[in-house]
N, C-alpha and C positions, 0 to 999 in steps of 0.2 A: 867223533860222531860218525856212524853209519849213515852214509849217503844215500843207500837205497831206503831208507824207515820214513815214515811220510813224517813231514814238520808238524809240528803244535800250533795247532788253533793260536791266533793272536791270545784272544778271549783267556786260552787256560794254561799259556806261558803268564799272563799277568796276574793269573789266580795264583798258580805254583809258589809265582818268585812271591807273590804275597803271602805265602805260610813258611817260605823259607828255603825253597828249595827251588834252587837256579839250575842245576844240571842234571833234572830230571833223569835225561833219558843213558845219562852213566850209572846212573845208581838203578835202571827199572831192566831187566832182559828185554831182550828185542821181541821173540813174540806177545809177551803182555805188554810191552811198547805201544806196537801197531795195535793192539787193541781196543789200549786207551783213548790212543789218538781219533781212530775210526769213529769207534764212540763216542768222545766226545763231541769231534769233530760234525757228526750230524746233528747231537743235540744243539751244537752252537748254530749248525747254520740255520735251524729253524727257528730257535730263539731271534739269530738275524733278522726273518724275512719276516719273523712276526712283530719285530720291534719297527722295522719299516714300514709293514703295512700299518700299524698303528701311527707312527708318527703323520704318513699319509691321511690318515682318520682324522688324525686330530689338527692339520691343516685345514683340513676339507671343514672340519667343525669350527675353527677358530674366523676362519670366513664365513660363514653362514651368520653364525654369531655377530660377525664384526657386522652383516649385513642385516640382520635382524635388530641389531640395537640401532643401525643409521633407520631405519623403517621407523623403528617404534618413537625416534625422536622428531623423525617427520611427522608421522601420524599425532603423534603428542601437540607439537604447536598448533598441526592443523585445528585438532578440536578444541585445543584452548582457544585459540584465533577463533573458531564456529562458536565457544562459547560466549567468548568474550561481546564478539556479534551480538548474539542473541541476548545475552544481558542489557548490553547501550541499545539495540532495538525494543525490547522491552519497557526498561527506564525512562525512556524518550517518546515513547506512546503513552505512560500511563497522562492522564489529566491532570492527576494533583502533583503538586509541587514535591519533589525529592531532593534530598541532599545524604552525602556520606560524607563522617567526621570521622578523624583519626582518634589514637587514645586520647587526646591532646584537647580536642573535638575543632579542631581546626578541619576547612572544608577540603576533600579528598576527590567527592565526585559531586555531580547536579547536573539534572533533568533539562531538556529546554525549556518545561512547564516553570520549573522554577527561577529560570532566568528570565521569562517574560511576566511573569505573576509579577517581580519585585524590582524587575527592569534594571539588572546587573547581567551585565555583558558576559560571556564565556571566560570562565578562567580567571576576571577578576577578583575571585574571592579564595582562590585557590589558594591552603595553604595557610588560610586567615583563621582567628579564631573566629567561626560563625556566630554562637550565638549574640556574642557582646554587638553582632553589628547590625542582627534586624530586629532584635526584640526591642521593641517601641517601650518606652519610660511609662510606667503605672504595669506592665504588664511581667509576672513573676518571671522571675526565671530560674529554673533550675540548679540543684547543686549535682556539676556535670560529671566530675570523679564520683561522688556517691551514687549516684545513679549508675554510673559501670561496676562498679563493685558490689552493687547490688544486685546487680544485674536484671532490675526490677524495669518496664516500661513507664514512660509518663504522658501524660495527655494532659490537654487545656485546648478548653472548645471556648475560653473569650480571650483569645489571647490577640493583641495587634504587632504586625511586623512592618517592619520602614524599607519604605521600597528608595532605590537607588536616590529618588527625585527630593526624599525629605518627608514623603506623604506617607498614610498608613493605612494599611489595609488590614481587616479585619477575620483575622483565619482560626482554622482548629488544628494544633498538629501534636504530632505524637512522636516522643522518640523511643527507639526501642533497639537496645545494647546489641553488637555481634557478637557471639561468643566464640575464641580460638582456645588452640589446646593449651595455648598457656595465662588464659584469661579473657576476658571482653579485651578487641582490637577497635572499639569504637563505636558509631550507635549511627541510626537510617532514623532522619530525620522526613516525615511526609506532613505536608499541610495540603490544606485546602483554604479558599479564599471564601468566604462564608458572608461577606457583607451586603450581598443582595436577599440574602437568607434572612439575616440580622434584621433587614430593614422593613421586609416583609412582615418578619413579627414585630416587630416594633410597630409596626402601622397596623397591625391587627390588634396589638394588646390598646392602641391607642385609639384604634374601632372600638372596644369593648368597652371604655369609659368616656366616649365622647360623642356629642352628637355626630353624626356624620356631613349635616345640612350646613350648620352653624363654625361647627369647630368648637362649639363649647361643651366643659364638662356637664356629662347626662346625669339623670335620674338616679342611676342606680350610685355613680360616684360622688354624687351631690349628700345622697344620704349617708352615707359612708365617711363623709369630711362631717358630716357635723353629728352622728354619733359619737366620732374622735370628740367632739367637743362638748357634747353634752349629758351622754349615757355615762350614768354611774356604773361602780364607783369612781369619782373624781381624785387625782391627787391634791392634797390640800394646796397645794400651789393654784392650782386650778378651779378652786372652788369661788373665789372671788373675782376671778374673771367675768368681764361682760362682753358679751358679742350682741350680735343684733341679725337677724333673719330676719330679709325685703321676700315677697311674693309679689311677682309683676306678670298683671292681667294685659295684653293689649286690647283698644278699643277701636274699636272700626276693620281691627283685620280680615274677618268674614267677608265685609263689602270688597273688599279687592280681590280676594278669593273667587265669589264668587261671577264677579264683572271679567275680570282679567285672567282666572284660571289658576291651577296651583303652581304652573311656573314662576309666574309675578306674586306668588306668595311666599313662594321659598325664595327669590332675591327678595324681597320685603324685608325675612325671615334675618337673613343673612344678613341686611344693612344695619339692621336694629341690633344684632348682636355687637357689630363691628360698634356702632353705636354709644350702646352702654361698655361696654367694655372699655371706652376711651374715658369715662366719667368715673374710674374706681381706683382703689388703691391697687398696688401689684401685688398685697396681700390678700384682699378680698378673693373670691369664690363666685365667680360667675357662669350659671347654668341656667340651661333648656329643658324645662320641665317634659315638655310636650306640647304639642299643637302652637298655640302663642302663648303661650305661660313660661317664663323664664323666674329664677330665684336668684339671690345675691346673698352669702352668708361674708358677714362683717365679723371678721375676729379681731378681740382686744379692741371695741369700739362700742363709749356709752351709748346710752338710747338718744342723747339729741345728738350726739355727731351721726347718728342712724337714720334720724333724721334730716339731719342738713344732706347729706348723700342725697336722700328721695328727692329732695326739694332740688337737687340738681339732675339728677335722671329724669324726673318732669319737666326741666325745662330744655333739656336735649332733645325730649320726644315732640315736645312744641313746636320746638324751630326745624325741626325734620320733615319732609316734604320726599312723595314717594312718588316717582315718572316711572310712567310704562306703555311706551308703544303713542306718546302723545297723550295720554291720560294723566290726570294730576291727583294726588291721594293726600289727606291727611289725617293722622291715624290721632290717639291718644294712650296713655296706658295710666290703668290703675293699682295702686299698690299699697300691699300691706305690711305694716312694718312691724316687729314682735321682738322687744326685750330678750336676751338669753342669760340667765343668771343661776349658778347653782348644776344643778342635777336638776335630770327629765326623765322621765319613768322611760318613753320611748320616741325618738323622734318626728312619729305619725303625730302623737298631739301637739310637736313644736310647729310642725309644715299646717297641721289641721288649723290651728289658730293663727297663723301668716294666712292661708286661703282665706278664713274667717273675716279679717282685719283687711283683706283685698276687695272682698265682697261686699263689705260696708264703704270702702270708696266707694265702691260701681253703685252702690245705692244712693250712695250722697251726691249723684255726679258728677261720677266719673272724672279722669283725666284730675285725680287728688289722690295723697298718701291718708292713712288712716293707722294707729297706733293701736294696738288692740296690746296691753300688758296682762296676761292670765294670772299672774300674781295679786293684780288689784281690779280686773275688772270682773262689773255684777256679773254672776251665775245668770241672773233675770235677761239682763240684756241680751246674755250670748242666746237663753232661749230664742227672743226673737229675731235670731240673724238667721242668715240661710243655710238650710239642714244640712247635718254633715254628709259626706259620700255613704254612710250607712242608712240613714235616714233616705235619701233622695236616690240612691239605687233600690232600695227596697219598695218604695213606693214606683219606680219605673216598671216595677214588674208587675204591683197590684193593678196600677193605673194604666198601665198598656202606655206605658213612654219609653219604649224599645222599640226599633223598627231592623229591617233587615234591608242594607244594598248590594247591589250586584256587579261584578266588574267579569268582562265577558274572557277569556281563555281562550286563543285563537289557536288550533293549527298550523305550522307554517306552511306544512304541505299541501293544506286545504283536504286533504282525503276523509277529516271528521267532522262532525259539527261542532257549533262552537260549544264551550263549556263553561263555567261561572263561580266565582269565587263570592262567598257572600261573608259580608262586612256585618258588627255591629253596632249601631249606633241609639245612643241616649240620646231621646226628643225632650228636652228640657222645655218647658213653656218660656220660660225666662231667656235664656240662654241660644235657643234652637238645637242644631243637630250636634251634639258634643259626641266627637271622635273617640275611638275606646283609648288612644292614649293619654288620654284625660282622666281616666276612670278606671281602666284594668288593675294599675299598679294599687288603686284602694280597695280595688273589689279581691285581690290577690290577700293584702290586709286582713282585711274582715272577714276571711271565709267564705264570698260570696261568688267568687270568680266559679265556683263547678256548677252553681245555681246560673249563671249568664247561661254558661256554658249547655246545660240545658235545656234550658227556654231558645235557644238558638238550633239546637238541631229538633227542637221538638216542632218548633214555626215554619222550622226550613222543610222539614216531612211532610208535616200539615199542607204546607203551599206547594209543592214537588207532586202530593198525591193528585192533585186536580193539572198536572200539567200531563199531556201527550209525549208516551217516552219515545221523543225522536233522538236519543242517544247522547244526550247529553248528558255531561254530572253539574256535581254542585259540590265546590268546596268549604267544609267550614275549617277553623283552627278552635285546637283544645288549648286549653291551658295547663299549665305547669301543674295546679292545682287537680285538673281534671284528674290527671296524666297519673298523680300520686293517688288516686283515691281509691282504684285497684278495682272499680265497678262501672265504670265507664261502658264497656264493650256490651255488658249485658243489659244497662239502660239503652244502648240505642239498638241491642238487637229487639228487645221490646217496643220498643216504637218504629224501626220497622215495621212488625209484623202487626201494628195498632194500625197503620196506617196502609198496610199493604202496597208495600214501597219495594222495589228492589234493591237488596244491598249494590246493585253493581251502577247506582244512579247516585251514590255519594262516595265522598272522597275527604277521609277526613288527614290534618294537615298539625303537623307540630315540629316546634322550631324545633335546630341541629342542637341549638343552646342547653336545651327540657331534656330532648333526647339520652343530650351527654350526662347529665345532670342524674337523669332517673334511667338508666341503660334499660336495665332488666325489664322493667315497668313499661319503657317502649317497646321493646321485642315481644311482650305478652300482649300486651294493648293491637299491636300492627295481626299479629297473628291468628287472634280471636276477630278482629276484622277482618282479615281476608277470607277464614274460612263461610262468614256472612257475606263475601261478594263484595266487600266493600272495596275501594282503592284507597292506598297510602301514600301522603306524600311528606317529604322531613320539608318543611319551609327556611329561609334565611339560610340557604348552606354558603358558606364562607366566613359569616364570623365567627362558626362554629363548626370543622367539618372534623367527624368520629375517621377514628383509622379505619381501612379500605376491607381491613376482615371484621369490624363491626359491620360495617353497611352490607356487605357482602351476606352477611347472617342475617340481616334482617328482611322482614319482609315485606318491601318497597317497592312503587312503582316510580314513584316519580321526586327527582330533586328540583327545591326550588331556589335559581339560584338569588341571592341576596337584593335585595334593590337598590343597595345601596354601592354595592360593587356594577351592578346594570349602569345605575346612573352615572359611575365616574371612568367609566372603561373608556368611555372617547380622548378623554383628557389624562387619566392616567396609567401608567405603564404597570404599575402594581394591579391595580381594580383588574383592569386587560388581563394580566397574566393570569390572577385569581378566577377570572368566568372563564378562561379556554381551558384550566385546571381543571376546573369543577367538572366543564361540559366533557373533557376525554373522560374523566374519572366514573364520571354517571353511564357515558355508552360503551366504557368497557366492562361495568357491571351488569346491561343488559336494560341498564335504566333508563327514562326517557326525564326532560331536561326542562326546564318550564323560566322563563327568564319574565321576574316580576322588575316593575315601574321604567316599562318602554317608552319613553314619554316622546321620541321623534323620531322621524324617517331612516334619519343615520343612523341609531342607536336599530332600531328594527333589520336594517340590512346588514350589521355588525354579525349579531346576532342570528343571521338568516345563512350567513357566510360560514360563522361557527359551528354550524348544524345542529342549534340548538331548536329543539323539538317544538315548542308552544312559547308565546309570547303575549303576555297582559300588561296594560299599561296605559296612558294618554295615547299613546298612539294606536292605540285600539280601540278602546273606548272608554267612557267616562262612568264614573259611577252612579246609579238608576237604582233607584226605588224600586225592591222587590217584593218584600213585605213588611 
C-alpha cells in the first residue's frame, strides 16, 4: 500500500469489504484513489455529524417526552382525584337517599342521606346484596338482571324500606341502569322518604269523608255506603238482604248551644259521638249528618234487631249527663228507624223516610224511636207528617222563613273596616233557626240550591243598598249548583244595577272543592265578576287546594283558609303545616289570606304571627241577625 494515499473512511472500507472487495486500493490507481477517498470521505463526515446531531434530537425528544408523559400522569390523578372530589361532594349533598350497585346489585357506593334515612352505618352494607336487605315484605321488588339488560328504569312511589332498627319507612325510589361499553355495570338507586307526605294525604283523603268535629263518617260517605247497598241493580245475592237505616235527631242541643256557646256544643257534639259509637256493631255505619243529626246504617240486620239497637241508643242518651263550666245538661234524642229491603230508586227517599219516621218520634214525644216501613206504610199518613225538604224549602221562600246572619271579617292590621260574611239560615216555626247544613245538601237534591242562592244575594243587595258605603264588603258563598248554571254573573250584575250597589261592596265566595270540580266554569264566573268590581274569594282552601298555575290563572283575591285546619293547628302538626302552606302559597301569589273559625285568643295570635291577612271567628264575633 502507498503510504502517502489518504485511508478509507471506516464507513466505506465496511461498505467495500461488504460487496467484496477487500483490497480496494491494489486494484483502483492512485489518482482515482484519492478521489474516492476525498469524496467519500466528506460525504461520510457529514452523514456523521448529521446522524449525531440527530441522535442529539432525539435524546432531547425522548426526555421531553419521558417528561411530558410523567406531567400528564400527574395531571391525570390530579383531576381524577378533583373529580372524584366533586362527585362524593356532590353525592353527599344531595337530600335523597343514594346508593350504587354493582352488576351483581350488591352495594358499591351511599350517600350520608342514605345511611341516616335507614340508620346503617358507613360501609356496613358494602358489598351486600342491597336490595334483599331493605325492601320491607308486601313491597315488590324488582327483577334486578332484567332490569340491566333492559336497561329500562324502574320506579315505585308506595314502596317501604327497613331501616337498620327493624322499622319501615315509607319512600319512592327509582333505579336507573349505568351503561358501559361492554354493557350496564350496575344501576343508582335514589329514594326519598315520603311518609310525612303519605300521612298528610291520608289525613286529607280522611278529611274528605269524615266529620272533622266528631271523627265520624260524613254525609257525602254515609250516602255512598248505602247506595253500595241499596241502588239497583242488586246482585241476587243481595236482593234479600235486610239492613236497617236509624236517623237520630238530638233533643235539647239548641239549649246548650245557645246558653253555653258553640264550644260546649261541639264537646257535646263529640261525647255523643263517642257515645253511640260504643252501643253498635263494628259493622255498623255511624255518621254525622250535620248540625246534631247523626245516622246509623245497620247491614245484614232485620227490622227488630233495628230496633232493639234504637231502644239501646235511647237508653245511652238517658243515662248521659252533659257538664260545662259547672253547668249541668240533659239532652234526649229522637230517632227513626226504616226497614232496607230490595232495590231503592235512589237513596234521598231511603234518608227522606228515616227523617220522616224521626220526626214522628219528636211529634210523639220526643226522646222515642219510631218505625216508619214504606213498604206498608199508608200514603194518607205520610201526607200528614212533616213536609219534605221540597215542600218546606219552597214554602221558606214564599213565606219569608229565610233570614240572613252576619259574622264580622276583621283586619289584622286594623288599616280597613271591618267586613262581613253573611250566612243562610231556615226560620222553621217548629224547629227555629235551622243551619244550611241541614238543608243545603236537599236543596243541591231538588234543584233548589241556585234558587237559595238567589234569594240570598238578592236580600243581601236589597239590605247593602240602604247601608252607608263606609268600605266594607259583604260575603256571600254559591253553590256548586250556582256555579254550573253558567248565568250566575249576569243575574247579579243585574241586580246590582236594580239596586244601585257597587260591585266593589260584595265579594262572592266558592269552595276550593266546586272550584276543582267545575274549573272552567270558576274561571268564567270569577272573571265576569271582577270586570263588575266585584271581589273573589275560593273558600275552605285545604281540603281542596287546585295546583299553584290554576290559582295563579285565576282571578282571585282572596283565600280562605279552611276552618277546620284553623281549628286544629294548636293541637296538630299536620292542620299547622297545612295553614303556614296555604298562608305562603296565597302571598306569594299576590293574594291576601282570610283565616275562618278563630274561636280564641291563641288561635287569633297564631294566625297574627302567620301573617295571615283577616280573621273571623268566635274570637271576633258572634253571629247577628242581618236580615
Amino acid at each position: 500500500m502507498n503510504a502517502s494515499l489518504p485511508p478509507l473512511h471506516p464507513r466505506l472500507r465496511t461498505l467495500l469489504e461488504h460487496c467484496g472487495i477487500r483490497d480496494a486500493q491494489a486494484a483502483i490507481p492512485a489518482p482515482t484513489w484519492r478521489q474516492l477517498v476525498e469524496a467519500t470521505s466528506r460525504q461520510f463526515d457529514v452523514y456523521d455529524e448529521e446522524r449525531r446531531s440527530l441522535d442529539q434530537s432525539l435524546e432531547t425528544l425522548y426526555r421531553e417526552v419521558a417528561r411530558l408523559g410523567a406531567n400528564l400522569e400527574h395531571n391525570t390523578a390530579v383531576r381524577l382525584t378533583a373529580e372524584r372530589n366533586l362527585l362524593r361532594t356532590v353525592v353527599h349533598s344531595i337530600a335523597d337517599g343514594v346508593f350504587v350497585l354493582d352488576r351483581d346489585g350488591c352495594e358499591r357506593l351511599s350517600n350520608s342521606a342514605a345511611e341516616t334515612m335507614l340508620g346503617w352505618p358507613v360501609g356496613e352494607l358494602r358489598g351486600k346484596p342491597l336490595l334483599e336487605r331493605i325492601l320491607a315484605a308486601g313491597t315488590h321488588a324488582p327483577d334486578y338482571a332484567r332490569l340491566l339488560e333492559a336497561g329500562q328504569p324502574w320506579r315505585d312511589d308506595d314502596a317501604h324500606f327497613l331501616r337498620r332498627d327493624g322499622s319501615q319507612s315509607a319512600v319512592s325510589y327509582t333505579l336507573n341502569p349505568i351503561a358501559g361499553e361492554q354493557g350496564p355495570t350496575g344501576a343508582v338507586l335514589v329514594f326519598r322518604d315520603v311518609s310525612r307526605q303519605r300521612e298528610i294525604a291520608r289525613r286529607l283523603s280522611h278529611r274528605a269523608s269524615h266529620d272533622p268535629l266528631t271523627g265520624l263518617v260524613n254525609r257525602a260517605e254515609f250516602e255512598e255506603r248505602l247506595a253500595r247497598l241499596i241502588e239497583g241493580p242488586l246482585p241476587a245475592t243481595a236482593r234479600d238482604a235486610e239492613h236497617v237505616l236509624l236517623y237520630l235527631d238530638l233533643d235539647r242541643f239548641k239549649t246548650v248551644n245557645d246558653i253555653c256557646g258553640h264550644a260546649a256544643g261541639d264537646a257535646l257534639l263529640r261525647q255523643v259521638a263517642r257515645l253511640l259509637g260504643q252501643q253498635l256493631r263494628t259493622s255498623d255505619t255511624l255518621a254525622r249528618l250535620g248540625g246534631d243529626e247523626f245516622a246509623v246504617l245497620l247491614e245484614n240486620c232485620p227490622a227488630e234487631q233495628g230496633t232493639r239497637i234504637a231502644d239501646k241508643l235511647l237508653a245511652a242518651i238517658r243515662s248521659f249527663r252533659f257538664d260545662w263550666l259547672g253547668k249541668h245538661f240533659e239532652i234526649g234524642v229522637s230517632i227513626g228507624v226504616v226497614p232496607l229491603r230490595g232495590e231503592w230508586p235512589e237513596i234521598g227517599a231511603a234518608i227522606a223516610a228515616a227523617d220522616r219516621a224521626c220526626y214522628r218520634a219528636k211529634n210523639s214525644g220526643r226522646d222515642r224511636w219510631c218505625l216508619l216501613d214504606p213498604q206498608t206504610v199508608d200514603e194518607r199518613d205520610l201526607a200528614q207528617e212533616r213536609p219534605n225538604w221540597a215542600q218546606r224549602l219552597r214554602e221558606a221562600l214564599s213565606l219569608g222563613q229565610l233570614g240572613l246572619y252576619a259574622q264580622t271579617v276583621r283586619a289584622l292590621d286594623g288599616t280597613e273596616p271591618d267586613s262581613f260574611e253573611l250566612f243562610l239560615r231556615l226560620l222553621d216555626p217548629h224547629d227555629g233557626e235551622v243551619p244550611p247544613g241541614a238543608f243545603l245538601a236537599a236543596a243541591e237534591r231538588l234543584d233548589l240550591a241556585t234558587t237559595l242562592d238567589r234569594w240570598v244575594i238578592d236580600t243581601a243587595l236589597a239590605h247593602i243598598a240602604g247601608l252607608p258605603d263606609d268600605g266594607s264588603r259583604f260575603s256571600v258563598n254559591l253553590s256548586a249548583a250556582s256555579l254550573r248554571s253558567g248565568n250566575m254573573a249576569a243575574f247579579i250584575a243585574e241586580r246590582l244595577h236594580h239596586y244601585a250597589v257597587s260591585g266593589t261592596r260584595l265579594c262572592i265566595e266558592i269552595t276550593a272543592t266546586d272550584a276543582l270540580c267545575h274549573w272552567d266554569r270558576a274561571s268564567d264566573l270569577f272573571n265576569a265578576l271582577r270586570e263588575l268590581g266585584c271581589r273573589c274569594a275560593l273558600d275552605d282552601v285545604g281540603n281542596g287546594l287546585p295546583a299553584l298555575g290554576q290559582l295563579e290563572a285565576m282571578a282571585l283575591d282572596y283565600l280562605k283558609i279552611d276552618g277546620d285546619l284553623v281549628r286544629g293547628m294548636l293541637v296538630s302538626r299536620t292542620d299547622a303545616a297545612m295553614v303556614e302552606a296555604v298562608t305562603r302559597i296565597g302571598h306569594a301569589l299576590g293574594l291576601r289570606l282570610v283565616a275562618e273559625t278563630v274561636e280564641t285568643e291563641a288561635a287569633l295570635e297564631h294566625i297574627r304571627r302567620l301573617g295571615v291577612d283577616y280573621a273571623q271567628g268566635w274570637a271576633i264575633s258572634t253571629l247577628q241577625r242581618w236580615a
